[in-house]
PDB file of N, CA, C and O in Angstrom:
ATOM      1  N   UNK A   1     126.477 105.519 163.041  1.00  0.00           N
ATOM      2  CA  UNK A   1     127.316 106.313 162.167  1.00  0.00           C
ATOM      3  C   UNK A   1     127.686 105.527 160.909  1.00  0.00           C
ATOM      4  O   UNK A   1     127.324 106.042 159.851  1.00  0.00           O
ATOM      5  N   UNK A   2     128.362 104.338 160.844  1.00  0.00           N
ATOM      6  CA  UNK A   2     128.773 103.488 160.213  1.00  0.00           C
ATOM      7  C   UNK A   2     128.369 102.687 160.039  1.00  0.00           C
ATOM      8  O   UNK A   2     128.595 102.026 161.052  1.00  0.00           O
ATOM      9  N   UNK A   3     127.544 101.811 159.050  1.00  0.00           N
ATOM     10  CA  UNK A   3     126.948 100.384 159.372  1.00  0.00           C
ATOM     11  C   UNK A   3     127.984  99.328 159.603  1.00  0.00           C
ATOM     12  O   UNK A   3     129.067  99.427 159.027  1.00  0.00           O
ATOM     13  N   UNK A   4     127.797  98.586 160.196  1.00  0.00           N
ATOM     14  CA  UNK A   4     128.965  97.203 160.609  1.00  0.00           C
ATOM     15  C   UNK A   4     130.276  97.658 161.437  1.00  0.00           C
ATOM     16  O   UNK A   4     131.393  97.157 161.312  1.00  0.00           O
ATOM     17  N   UNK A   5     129.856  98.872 162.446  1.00  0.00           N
ATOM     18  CA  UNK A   5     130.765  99.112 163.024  1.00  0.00           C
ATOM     19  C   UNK A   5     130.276  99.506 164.387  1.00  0.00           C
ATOM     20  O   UNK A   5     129.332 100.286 164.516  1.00  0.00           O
ATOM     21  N   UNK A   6     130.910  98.976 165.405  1.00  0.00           N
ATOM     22  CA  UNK A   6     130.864  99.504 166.693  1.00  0.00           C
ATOM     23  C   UNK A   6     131.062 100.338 167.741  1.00  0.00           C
ATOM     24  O   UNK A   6     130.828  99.875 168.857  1.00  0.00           O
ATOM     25  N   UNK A   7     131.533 101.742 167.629  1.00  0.00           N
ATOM     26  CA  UNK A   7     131.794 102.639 168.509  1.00  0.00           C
ATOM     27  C   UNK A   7     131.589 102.463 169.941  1.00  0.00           C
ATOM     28  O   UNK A   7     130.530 102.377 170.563  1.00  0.00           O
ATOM     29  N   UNK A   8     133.092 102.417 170.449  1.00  0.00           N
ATOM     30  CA  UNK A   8     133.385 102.449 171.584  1.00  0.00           C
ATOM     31  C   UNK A   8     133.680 103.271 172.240  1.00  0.00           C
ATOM     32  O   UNK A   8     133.525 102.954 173.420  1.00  0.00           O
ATOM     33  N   UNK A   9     134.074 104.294 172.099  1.00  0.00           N
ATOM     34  CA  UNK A   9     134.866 105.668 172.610  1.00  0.00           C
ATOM     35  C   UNK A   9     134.833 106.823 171.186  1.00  0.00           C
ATOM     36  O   UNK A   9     134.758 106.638 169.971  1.00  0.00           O
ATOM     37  N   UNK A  10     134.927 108.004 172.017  1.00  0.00           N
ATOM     38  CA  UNK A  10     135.557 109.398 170.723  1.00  0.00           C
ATOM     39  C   UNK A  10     136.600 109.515 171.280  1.00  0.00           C
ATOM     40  O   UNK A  10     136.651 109.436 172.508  1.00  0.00           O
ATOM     41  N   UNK A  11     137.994 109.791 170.322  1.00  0.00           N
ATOM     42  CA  UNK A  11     139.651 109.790 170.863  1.00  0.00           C
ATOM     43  C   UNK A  11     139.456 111.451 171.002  1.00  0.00           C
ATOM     44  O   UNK A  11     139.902 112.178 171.890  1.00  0.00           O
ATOM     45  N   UNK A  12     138.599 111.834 169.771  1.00  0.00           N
ATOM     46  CA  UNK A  12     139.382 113.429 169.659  1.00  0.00           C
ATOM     47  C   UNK A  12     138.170 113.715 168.649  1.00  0.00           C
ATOM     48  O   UNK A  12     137.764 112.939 167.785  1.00  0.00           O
ATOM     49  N   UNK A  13     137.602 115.191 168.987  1.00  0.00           N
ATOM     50  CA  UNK A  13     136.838 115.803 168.477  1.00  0.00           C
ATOM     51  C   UNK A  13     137.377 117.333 168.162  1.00  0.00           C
ATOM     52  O   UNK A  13     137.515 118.024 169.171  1.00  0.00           O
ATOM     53  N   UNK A  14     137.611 117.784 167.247  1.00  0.00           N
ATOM     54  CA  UNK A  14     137.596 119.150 166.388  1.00  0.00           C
ATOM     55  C   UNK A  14     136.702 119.567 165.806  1.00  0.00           C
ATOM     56  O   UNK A  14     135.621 118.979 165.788  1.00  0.00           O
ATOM     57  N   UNK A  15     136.973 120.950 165.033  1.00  0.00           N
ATOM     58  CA  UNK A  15     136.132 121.824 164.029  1.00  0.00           C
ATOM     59  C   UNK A  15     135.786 120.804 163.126  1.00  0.00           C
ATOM     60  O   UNK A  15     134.637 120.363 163.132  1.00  0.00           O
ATOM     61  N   UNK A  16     136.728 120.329 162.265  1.00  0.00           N
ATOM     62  CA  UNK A  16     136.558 119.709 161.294  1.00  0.00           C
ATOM     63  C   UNK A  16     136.355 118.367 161.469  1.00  0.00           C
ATOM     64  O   UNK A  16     135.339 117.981 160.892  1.00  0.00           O
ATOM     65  N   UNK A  17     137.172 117.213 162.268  1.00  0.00           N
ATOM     66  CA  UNK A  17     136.518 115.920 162.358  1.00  0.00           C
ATOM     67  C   UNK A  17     136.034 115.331 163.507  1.00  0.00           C
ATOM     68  O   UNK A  17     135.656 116.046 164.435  1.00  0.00           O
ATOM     69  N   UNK A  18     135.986 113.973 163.584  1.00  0.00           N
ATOM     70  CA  UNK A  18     135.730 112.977 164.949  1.00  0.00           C
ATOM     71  C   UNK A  18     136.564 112.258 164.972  1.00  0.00           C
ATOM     72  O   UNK A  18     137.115 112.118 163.880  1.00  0.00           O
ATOM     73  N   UNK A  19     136.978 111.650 165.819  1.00  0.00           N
ATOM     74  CA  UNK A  19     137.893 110.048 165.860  1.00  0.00           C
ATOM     75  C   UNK A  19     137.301 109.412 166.900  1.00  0.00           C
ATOM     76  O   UNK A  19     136.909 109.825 167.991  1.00  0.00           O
ATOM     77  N   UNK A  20     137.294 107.653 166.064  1.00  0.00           N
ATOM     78  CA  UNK A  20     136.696 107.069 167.134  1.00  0.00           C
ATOM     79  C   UNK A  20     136.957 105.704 167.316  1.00  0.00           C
ATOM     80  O   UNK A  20     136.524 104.868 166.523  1.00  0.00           O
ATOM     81  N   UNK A  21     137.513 105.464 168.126  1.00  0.00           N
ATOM     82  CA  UNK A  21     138.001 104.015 168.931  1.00  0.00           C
ATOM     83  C   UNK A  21     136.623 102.959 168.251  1.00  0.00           C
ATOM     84  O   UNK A  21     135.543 103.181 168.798  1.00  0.00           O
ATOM     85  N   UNK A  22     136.609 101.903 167.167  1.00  0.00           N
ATOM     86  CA  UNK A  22     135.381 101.386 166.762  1.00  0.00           C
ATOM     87  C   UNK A  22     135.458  99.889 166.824  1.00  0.00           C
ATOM     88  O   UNK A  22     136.492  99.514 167.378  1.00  0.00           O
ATOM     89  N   UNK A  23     134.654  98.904 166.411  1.00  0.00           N
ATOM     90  CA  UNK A  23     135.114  97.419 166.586  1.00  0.00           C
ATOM     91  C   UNK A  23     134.722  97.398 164.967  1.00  0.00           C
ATOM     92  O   UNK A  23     134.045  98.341 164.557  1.00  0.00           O
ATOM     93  N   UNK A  24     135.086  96.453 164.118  1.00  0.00           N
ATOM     94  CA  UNK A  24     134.328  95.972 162.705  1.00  0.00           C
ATOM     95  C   UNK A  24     133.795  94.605 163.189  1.00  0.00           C
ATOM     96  O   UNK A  24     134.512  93.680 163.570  1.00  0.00           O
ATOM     97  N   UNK A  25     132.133  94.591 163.110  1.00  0.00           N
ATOM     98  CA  UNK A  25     131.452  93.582 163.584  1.00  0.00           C
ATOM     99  C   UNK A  25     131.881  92.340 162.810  1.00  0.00           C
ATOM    100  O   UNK A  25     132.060  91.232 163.315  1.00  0.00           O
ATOM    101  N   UNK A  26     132.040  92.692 161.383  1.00  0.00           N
ATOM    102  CA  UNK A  26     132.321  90.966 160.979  1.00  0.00           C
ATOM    103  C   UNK A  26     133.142  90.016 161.518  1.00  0.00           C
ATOM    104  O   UNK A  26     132.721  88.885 161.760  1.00  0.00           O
ATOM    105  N   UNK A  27     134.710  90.484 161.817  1.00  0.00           N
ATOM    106  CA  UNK A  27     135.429  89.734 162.210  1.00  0.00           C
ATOM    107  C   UNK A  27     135.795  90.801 164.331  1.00  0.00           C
ATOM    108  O   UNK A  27     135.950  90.292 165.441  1.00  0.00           O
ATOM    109  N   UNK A  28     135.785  91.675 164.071  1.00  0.00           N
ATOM    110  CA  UNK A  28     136.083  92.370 165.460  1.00  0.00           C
ATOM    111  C   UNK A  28     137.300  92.824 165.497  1.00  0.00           C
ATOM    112  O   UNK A  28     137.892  92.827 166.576  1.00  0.00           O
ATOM    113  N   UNK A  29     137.652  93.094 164.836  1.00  0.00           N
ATOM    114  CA  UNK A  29     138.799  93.843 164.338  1.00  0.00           C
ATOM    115  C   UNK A  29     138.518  95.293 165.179  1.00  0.00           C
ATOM    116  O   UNK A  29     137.529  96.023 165.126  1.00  0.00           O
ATOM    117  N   UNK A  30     139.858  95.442 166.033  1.00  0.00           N
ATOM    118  CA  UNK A  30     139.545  96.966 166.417  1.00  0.00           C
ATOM    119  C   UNK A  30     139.871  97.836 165.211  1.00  0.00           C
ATOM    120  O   UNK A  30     140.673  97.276 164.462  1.00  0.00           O
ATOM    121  N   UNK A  31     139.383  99.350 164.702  1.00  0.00           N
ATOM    122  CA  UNK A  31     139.330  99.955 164.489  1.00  0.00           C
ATOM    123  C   UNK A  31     139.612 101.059 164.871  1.00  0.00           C
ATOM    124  O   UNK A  31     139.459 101.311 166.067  1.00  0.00           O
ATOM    125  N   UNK A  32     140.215 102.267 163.788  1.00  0.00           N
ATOM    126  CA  UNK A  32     140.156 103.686 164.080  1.00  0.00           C
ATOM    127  C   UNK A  32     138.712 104.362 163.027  1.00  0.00           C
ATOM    128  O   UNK A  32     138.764 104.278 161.800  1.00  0.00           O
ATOM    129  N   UNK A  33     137.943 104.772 163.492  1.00  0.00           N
ATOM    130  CA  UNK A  33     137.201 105.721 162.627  1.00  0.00           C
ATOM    131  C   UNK A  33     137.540 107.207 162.226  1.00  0.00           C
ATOM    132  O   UNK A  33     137.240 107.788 163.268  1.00  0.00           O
ATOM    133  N   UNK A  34     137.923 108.048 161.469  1.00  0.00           N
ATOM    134  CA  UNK A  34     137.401 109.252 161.268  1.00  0.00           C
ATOM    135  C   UNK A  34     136.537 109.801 160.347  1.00  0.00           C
ATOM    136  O   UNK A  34     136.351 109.457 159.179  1.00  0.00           O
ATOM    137  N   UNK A  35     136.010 110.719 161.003  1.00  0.00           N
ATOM    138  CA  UNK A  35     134.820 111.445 159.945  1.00  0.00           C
ATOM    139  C   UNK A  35     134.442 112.865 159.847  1.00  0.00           C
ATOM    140  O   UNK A  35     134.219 113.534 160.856  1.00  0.00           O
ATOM    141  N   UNK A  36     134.390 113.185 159.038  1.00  0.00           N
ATOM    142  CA  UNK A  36     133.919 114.808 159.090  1.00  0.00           C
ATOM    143  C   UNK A  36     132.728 114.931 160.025  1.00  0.00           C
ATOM    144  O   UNK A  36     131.731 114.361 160.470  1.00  0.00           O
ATOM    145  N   UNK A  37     133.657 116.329 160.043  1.00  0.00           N
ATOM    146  CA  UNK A  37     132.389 116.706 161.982  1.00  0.00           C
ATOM    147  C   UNK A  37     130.978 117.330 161.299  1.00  0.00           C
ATOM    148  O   UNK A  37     129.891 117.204 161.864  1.00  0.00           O
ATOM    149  N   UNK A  38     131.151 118.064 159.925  1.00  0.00           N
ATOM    150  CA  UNK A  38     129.674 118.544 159.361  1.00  0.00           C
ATOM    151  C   UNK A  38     129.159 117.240 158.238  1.00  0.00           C
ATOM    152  O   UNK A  38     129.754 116.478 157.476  1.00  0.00           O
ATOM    153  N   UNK A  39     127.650 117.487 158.642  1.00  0.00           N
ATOM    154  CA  UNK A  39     126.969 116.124 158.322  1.00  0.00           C
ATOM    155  C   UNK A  39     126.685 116.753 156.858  1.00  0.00           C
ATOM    156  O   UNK A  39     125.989 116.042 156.132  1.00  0.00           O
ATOM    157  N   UNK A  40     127.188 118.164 156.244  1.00  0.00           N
ATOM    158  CA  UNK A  40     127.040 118.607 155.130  1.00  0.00           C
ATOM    159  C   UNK A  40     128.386 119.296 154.285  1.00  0.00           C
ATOM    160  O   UNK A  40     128.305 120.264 153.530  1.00  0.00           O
ATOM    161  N   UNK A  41     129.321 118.724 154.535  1.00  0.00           N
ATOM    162  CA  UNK A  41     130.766 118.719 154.464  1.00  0.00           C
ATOM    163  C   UNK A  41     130.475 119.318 153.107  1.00  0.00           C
ATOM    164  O   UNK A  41     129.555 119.110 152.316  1.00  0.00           O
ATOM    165  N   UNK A  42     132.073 120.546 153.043  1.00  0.00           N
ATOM    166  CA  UNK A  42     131.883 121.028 151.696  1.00  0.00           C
ATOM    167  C   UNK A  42     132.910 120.266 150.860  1.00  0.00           C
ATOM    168  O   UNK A  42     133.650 119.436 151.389  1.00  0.00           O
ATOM    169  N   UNK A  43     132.960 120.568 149.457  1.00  0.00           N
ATOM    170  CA  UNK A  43     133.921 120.008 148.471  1.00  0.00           C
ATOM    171  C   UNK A  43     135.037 119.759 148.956  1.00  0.00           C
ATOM    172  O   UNK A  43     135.557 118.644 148.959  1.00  0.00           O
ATOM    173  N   UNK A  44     135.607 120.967 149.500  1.00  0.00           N
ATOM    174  CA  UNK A  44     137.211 121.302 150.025  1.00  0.00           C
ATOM    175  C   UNK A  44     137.523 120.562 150.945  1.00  0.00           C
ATOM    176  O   UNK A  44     138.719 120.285 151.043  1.00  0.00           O
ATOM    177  N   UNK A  45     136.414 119.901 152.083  1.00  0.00           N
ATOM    178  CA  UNK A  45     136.480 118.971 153.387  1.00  0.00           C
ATOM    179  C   UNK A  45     136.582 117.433 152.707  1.00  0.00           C
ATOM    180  O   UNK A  45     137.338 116.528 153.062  1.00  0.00           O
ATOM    181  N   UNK A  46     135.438 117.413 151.457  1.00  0.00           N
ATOM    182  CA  UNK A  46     135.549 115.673 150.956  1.00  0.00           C
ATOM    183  C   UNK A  46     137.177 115.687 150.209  1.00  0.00           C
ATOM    184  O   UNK A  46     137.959 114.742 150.106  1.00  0.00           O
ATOM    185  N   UNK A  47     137.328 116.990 149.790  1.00  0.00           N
ATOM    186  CA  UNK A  47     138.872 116.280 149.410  1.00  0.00           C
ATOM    187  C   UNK A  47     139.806 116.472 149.798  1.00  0.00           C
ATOM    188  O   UNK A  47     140.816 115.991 149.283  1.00  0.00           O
ATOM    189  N   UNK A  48     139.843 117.340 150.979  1.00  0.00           N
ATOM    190  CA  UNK A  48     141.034 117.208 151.753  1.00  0.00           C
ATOM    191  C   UNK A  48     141.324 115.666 152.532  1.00  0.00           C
ATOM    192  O   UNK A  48     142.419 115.160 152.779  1.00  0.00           O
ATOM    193  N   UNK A  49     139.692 115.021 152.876  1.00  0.00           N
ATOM    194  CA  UNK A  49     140.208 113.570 153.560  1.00  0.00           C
ATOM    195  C   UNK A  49     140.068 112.431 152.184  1.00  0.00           C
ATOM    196  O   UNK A  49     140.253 111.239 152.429  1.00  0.00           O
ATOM    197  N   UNK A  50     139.833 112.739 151.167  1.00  0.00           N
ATOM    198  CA  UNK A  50     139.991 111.825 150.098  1.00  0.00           C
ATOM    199  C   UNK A  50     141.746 111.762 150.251  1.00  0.00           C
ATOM    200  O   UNK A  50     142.364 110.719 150.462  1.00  0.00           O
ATOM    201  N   UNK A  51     142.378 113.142 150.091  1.00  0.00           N
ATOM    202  CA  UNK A  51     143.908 113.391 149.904  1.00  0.00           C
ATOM    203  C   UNK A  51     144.407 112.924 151.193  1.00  0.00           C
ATOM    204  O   UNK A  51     145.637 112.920 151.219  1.00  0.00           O
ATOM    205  N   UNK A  52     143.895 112.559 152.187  1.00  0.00           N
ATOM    206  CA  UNK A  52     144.748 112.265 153.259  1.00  0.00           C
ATOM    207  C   UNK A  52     144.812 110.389 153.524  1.00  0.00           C
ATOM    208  O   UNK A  52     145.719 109.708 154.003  1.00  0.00           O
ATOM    209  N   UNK A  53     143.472 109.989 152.992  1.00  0.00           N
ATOM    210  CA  UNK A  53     143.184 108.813 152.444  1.00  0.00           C
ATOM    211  C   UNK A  53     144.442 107.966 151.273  1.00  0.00           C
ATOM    212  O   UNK A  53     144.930 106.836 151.298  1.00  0.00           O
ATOM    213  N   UNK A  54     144.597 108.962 150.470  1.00  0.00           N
ATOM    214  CA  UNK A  54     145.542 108.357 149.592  1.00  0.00           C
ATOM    215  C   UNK A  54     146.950 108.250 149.923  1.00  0.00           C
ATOM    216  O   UNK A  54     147.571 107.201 149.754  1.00  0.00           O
ATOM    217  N   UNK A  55     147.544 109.454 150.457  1.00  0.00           N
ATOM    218  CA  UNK A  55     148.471 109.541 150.954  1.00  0.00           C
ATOM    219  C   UNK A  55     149.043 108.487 152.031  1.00  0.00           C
ATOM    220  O   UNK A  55     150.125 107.901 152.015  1.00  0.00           O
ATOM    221  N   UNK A  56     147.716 108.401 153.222  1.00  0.00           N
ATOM    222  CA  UNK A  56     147.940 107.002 154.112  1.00  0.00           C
ATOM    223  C   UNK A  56     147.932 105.393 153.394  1.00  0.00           C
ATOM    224  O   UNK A  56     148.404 104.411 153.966  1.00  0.00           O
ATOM    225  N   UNK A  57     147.363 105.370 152.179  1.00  0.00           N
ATOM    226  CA  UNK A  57     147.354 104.237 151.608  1.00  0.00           C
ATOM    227  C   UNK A  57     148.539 104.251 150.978  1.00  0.00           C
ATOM    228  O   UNK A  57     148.843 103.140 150.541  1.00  0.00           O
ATOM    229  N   UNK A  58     149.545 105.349 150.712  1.00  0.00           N
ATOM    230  CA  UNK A  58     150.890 104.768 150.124  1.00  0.00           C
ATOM    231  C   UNK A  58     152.401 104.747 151.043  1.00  0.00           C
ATOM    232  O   UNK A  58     153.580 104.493 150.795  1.00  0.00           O
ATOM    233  N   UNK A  59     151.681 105.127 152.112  1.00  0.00           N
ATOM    234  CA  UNK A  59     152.908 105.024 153.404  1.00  0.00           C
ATOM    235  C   UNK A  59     153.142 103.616 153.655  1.00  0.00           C
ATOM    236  O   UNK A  59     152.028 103.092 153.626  1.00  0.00           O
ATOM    237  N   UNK A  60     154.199 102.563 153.934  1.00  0.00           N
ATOM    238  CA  UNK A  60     153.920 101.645 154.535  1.00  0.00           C
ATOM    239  C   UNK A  60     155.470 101.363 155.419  1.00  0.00           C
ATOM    240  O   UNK A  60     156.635 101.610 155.108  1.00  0.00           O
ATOM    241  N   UNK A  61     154.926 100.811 156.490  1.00  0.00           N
ATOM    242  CA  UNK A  61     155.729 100.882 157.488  1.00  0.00           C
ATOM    243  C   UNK A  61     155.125 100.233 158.755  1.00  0.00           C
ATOM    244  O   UNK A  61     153.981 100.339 159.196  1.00  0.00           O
ATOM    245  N   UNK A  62     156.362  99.412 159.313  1.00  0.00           N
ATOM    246  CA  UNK A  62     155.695  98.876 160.708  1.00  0.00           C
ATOM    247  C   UNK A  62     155.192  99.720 161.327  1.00  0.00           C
ATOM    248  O   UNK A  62     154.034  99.415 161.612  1.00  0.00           O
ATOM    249  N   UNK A  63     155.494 100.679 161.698  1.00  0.00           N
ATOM    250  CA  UNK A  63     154.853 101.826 162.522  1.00  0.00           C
ATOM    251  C   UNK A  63     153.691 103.117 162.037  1.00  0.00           C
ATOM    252  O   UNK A  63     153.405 104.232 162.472  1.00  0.00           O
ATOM    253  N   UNK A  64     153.346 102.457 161.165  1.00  0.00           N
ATOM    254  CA  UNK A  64     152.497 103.533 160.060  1.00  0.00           C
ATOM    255  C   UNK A  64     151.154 102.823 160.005  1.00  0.00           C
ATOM    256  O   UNK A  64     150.985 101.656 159.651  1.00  0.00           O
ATOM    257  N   UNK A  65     149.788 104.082 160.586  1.00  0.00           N
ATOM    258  CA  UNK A  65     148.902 103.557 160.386  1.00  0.00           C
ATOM    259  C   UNK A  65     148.347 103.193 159.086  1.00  0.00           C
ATOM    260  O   UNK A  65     148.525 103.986 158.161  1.00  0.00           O
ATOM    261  N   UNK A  66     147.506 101.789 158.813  1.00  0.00           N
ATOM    262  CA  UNK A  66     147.162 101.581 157.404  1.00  0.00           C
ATOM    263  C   UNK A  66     145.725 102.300 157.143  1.00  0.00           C
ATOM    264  O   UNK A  66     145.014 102.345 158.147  1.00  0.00           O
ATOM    265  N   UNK A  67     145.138 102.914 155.862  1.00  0.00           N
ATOM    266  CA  UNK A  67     143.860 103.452 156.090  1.00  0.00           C
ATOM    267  C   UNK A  67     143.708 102.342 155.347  1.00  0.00           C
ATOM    268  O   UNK A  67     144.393 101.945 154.404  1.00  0.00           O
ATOM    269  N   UNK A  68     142.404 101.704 156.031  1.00  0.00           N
ATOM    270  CA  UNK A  68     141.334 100.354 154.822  1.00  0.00           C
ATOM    271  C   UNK A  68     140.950 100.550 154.049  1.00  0.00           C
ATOM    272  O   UNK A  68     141.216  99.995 152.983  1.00  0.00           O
ATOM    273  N   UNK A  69     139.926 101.666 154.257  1.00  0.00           N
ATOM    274  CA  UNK A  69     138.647 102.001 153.807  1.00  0.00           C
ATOM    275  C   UNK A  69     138.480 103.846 153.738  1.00  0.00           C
ATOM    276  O   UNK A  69     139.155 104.676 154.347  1.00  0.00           O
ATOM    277  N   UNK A  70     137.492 104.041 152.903  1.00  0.00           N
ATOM    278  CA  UNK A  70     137.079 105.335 153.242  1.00  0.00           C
ATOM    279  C   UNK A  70     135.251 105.139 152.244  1.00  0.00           C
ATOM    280  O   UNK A  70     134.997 105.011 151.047  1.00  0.00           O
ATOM    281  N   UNK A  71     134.494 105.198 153.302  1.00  0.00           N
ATOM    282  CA  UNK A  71     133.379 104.705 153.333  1.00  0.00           C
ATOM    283  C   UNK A  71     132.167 106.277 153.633  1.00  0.00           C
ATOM    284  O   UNK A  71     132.041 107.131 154.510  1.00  0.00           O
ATOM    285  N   UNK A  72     131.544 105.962 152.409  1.00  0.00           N
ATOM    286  CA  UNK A  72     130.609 107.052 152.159  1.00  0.00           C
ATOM    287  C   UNK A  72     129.154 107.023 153.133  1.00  0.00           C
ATOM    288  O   UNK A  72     128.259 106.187 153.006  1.00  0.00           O
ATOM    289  N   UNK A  73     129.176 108.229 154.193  1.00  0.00           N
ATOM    290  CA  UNK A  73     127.985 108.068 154.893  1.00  0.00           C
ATOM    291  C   UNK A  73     127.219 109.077 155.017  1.00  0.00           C
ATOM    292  O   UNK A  73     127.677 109.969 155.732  1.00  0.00           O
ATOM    293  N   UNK A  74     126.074 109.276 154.512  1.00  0.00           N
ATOM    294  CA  UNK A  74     125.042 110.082 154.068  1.00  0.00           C
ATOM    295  C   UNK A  74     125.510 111.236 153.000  1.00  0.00           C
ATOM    296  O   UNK A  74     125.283 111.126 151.795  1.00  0.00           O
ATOM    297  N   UNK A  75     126.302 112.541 153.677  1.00  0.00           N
ATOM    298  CA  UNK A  75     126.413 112.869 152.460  1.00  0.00           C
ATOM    299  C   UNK A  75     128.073 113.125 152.733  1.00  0.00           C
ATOM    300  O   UNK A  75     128.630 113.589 151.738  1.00  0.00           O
ATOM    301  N   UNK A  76     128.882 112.924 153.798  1.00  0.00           N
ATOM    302  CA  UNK A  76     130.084 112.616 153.974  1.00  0.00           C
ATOM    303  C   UNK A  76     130.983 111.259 153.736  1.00  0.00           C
ATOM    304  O   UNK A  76     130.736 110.244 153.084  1.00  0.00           O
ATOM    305  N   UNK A  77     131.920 111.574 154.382  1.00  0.00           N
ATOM    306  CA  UNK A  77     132.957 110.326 154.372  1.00  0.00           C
ATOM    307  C   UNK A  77     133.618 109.716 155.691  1.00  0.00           C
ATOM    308  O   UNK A  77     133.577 110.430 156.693  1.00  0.00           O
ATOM    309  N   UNK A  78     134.081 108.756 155.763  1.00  0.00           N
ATOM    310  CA  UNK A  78     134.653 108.206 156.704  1.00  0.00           C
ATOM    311  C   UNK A  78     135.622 107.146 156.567  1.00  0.00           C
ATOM    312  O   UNK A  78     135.379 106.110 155.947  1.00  0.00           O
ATOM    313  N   UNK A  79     136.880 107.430 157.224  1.00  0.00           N
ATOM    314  CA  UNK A  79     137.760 106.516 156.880  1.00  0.00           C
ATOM    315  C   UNK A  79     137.932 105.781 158.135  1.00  0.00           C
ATOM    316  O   UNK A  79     137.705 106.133 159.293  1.00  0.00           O
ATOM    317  N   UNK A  80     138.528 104.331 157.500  1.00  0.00           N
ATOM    318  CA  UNK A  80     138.680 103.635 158.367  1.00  0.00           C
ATOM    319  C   UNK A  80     140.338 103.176 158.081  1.00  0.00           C
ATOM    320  O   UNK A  80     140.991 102.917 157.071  1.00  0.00           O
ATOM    321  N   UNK A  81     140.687 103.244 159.885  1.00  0.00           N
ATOM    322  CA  UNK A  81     142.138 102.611 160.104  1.00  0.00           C
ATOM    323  C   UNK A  81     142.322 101.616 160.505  1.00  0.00           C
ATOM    324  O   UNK A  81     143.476 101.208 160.640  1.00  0.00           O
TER     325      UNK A  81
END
């Protein structure tokens, strides 16, 4: 799915995305993945998780997940937590 990433588990599958329990091979960092569930995602899908992307990047809080990344794969997206 991801290059440099390890999938271990799916948390939760819907209409619209995946989530997935992942490792980041460089250092092994656990990971959250999500990604759009169509491998041909429309406009309205890339920017609803662009907007959810930004939004998580300006929350901060001990208890608040951080988004890293949001990483372009084939013709979707995928963010990483």
């Amino acid at each position: 799915m991801l290059a440099g990433y390890t999938i271990q588990s799916m948390l939760h599958e819907s209409r619209r995305s995946r989530v997935y329990r992942a490792v980041r091979e460089r250092d092994g960092k656990p990971v959250i993945l999500k990604a759009l569930a169509d491998a041909f995602p429309s406009r309205a899908e890339l920017a609803r998780l662009r907007r959810e992307y930004a939004l998580l990047q300006k929350l901060d809080g001990a208890r608040t997940v951080r988004a890293e990344s949001l990483e372009t794969v084939g013709h979707g997206l995928v963010m990483v937590l």
